[in-house]
C-alpha positions as CSV (number, residue, x, y, z in Angstrom):
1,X,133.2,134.9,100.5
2,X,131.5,132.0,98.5
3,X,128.5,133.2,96.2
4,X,126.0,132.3,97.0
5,X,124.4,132.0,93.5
6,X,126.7,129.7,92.4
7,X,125.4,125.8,91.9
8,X,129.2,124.9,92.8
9,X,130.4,127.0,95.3
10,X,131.3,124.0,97.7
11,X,133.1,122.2,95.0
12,X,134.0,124.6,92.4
13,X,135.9,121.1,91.2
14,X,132.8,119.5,89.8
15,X,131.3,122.5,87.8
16,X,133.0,120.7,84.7
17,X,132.3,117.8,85.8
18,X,128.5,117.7,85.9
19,X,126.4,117.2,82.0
20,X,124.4,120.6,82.2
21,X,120.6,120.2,82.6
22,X,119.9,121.7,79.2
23,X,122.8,119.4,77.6
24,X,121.4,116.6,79.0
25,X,119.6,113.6,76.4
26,X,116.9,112.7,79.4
27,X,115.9,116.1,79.2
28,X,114.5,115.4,75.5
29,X,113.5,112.0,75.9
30,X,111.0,111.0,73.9
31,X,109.2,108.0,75.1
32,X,106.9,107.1,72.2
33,X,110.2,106.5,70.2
34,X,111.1,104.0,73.7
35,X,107.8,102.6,73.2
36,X,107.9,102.0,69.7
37,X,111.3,100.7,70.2
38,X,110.6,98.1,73.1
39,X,108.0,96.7,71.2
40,X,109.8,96.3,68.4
41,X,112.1,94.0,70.6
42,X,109.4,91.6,71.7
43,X,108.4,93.7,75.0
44,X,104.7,94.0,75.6
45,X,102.5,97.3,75.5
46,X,102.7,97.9,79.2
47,X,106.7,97.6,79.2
48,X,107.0,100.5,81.3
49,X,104.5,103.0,83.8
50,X,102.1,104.5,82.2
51,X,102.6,108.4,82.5
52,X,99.5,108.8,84.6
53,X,100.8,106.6,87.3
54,X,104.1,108.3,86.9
55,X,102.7,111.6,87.6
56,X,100.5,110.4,90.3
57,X,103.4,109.0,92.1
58,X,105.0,112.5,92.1
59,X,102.4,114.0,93.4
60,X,101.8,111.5,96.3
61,X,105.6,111.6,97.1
62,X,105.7,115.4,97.1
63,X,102.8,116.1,98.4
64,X,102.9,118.7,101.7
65,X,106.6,119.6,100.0
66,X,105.4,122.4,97.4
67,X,106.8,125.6,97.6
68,X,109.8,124.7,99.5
69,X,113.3,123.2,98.5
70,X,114.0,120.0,97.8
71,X,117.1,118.0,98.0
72,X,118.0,114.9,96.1
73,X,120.3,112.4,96.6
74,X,122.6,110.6,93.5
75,X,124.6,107.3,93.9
76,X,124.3,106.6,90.0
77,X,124.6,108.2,86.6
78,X,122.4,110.9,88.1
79,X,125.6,112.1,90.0
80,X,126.7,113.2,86.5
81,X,124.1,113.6,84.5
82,X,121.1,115.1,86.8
83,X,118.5,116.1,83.5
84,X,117.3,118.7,86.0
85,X,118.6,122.2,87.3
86,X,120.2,122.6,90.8
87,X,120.9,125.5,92.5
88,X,123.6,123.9,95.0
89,X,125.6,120.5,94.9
90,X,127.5,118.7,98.3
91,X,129.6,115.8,98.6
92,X,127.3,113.5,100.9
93,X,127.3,110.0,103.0
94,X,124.3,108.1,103.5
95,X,124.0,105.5,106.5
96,X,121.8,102.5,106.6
97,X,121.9,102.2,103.0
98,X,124.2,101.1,100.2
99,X,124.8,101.2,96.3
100,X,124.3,97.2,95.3
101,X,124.4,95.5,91.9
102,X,120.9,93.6,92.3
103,X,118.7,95.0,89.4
104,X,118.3,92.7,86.5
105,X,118.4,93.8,82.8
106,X,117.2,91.8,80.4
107,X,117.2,94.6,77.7
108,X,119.4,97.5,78.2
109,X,122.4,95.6,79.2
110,X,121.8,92.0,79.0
111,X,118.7,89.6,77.6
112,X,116.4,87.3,79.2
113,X,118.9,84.4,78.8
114,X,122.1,86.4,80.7
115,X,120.7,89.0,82.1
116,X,122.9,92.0,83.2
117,X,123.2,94.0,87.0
118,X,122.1,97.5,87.6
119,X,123.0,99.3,90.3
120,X,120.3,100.0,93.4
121,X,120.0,101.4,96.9
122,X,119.7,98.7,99.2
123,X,119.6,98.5,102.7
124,X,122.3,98.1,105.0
125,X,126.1,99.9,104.9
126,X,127.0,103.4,103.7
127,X,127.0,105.0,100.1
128,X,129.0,107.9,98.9
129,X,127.1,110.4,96.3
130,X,126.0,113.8,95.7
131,X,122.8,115.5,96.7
132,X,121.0,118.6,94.8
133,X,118.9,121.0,95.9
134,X,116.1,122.5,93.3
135,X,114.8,125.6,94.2
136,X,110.8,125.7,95.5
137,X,110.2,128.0,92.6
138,X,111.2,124.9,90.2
139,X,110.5,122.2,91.7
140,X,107.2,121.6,89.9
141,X,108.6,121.5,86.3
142,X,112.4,120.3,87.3
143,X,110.8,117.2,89.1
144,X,109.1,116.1,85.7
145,X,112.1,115.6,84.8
146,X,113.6,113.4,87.6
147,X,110.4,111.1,87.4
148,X,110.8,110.8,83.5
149,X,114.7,109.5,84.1
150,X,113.9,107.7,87.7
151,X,110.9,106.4,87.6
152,X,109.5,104.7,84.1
153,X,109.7,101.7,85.4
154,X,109.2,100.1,89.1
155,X,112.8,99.3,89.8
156,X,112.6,102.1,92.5
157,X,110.3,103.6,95.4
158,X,112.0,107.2,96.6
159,X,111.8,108.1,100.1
160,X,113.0,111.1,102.0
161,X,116.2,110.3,104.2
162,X,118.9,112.0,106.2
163,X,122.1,112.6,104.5
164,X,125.2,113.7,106.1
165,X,127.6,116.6,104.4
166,X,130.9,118.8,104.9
167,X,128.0,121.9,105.5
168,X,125.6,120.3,107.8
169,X,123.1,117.3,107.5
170,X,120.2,117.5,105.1
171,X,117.2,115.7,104.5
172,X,116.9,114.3,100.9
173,X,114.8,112.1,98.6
174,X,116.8,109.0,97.2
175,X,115.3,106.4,95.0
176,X,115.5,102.9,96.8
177,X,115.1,99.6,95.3
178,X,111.6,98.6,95.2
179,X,111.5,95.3,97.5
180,X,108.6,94.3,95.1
181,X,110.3,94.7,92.2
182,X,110.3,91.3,90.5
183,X,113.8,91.5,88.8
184,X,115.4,92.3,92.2
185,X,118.5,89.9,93.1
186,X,118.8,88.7,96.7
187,X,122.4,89.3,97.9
188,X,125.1,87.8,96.0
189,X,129.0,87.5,96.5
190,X,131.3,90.0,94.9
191,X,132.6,87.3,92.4
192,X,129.3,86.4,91.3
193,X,128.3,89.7,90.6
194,X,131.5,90.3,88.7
195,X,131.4,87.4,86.5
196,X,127.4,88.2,85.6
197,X,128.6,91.9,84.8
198,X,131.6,90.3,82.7
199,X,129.1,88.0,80.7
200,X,126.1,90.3,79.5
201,X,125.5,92.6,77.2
202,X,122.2,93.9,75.3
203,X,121.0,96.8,73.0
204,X,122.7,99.4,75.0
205,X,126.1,97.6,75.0
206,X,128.2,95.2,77.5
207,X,126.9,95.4,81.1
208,X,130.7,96.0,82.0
209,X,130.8,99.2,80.0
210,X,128.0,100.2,83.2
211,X,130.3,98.9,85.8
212,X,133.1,101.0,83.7
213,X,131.7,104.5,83.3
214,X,130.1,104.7,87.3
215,X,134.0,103.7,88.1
216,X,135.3,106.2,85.9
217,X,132.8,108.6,87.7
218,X,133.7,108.2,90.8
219,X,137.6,108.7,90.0
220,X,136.9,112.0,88.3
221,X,134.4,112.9,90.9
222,X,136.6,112.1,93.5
223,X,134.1,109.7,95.5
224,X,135.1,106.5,97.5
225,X,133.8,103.1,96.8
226,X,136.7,100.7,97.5
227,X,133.7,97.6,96.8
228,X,133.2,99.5,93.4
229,X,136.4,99.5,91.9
230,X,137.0,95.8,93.0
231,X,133.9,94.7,91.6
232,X,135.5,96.2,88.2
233,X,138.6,94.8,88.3
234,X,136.8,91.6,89.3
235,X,134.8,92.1,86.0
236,X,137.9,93.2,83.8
237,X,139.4,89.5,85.4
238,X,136.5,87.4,84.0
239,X,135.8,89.4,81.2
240,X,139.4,88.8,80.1
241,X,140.0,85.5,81.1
């Protein structure tokens, strides 16, 4: 009989393979040493959200959902690395959606002159992820959280869709690709994407190091993405050559 208390009882596999909350360095993160760091860089004042728009998207997104659970969908690093506590973890497919290189970075992972890709939820296709569930009781403080990792920028919108699992469907909030997000890519072939991952790299480190560690991820997680790991051996190709 599975307990029911346990954050892993579907896949007791990932319980090692998941950063605890409390472990976690967006659980800390200090954004007046981001700010002072940007800035420091040549990005201007307003680099990021201000944290009363931040909040004030959380509450508009969540409102009507207070005192009940809340499932949230990860296709990234926050597969791995939530920041927040859970209280139960599934495998899950998403349709009418999929995981696209199309977010520039002209910081973190490339510069202005070769920018670098991050990775978004588009529409159209499937993605493979994982979705969490944070108890009603902490969903106030544990959604802080999210917002602080998701949502200092405007790369992203999140919107509430259906999700698919081995234990029924659920319905989930997933962080979409803001359509007017102006360092959004239009679609691009897998080669181009590849040789713009290859060729970039900024303060954080080469854009394929990215491209690396979600591959690596999805091997230890034991998540399909056949486009994924071309796209990296694309990248190791040009990177290489």
């Amino acid at each position: 009989m599975q307990d029911a208390a346990n954050p892993f009882r579907h896949h007791p596999n990932l319980a090692t393979k998941i950063i605890p909350a409390d472990e976690s360095r967006f659980r800390t993160l200090d954004l007046s040493h981001m700010d002072r760091e940007m800035r420091s860089m040549g990005l201007p004042e307003n680099w990021r959200r201000s944290d009363e728009d931040r909040e004030a998207s959380r509450r508009q997104t969540l409102e009507g959902r207070w005192g009940q659970d809340m499932w949230v969908f990860a296709y990234g690093s926050l597969m791995w690395d939530p920041a927040f506590h859970f209280t139960e973890v599934r495998r899950a497919r998403l349709e009418g959606h999929h995981r696209r290189f199309c977010l520039l970075s002209e910081v973190g992972r490339g510069t202005p002159e070769q920018p670098g890709l991050m990775a978004g939820l588009d529409t159209g296709g499937t993605c493979n992820g994982l979705v969490f569930r944070l108890a009603a009781e902490t969903l106030e403080e544990e959604s802080r959280y999210l917002w602080r990792r998701e949502m200092i920028l405007r790369s992203y919108k999140p919107e509430f869709l259906t999700l698919e699992t081995a234990h029924g469907s659920v319905e989930a909030m997933a962080f979409l690709v803001n359509p007017a997000n102006p360092l959004l890519l239009p679609p691009m072939s897998l080669e181009e994407t590849a040789r713009r991952i290859a060729a970039a790299e900024g303060y954080l480190g080469p854009n394929i190091d990215y491209l690396e560690n979600l591959a690596d991820y999805f091997e230890v997680l034991d998540l399909e993405d056949d486009e994924l790991f071309q796209l990296r051996d694309l990248a190791r190709t040009f990177r290489n050559g």
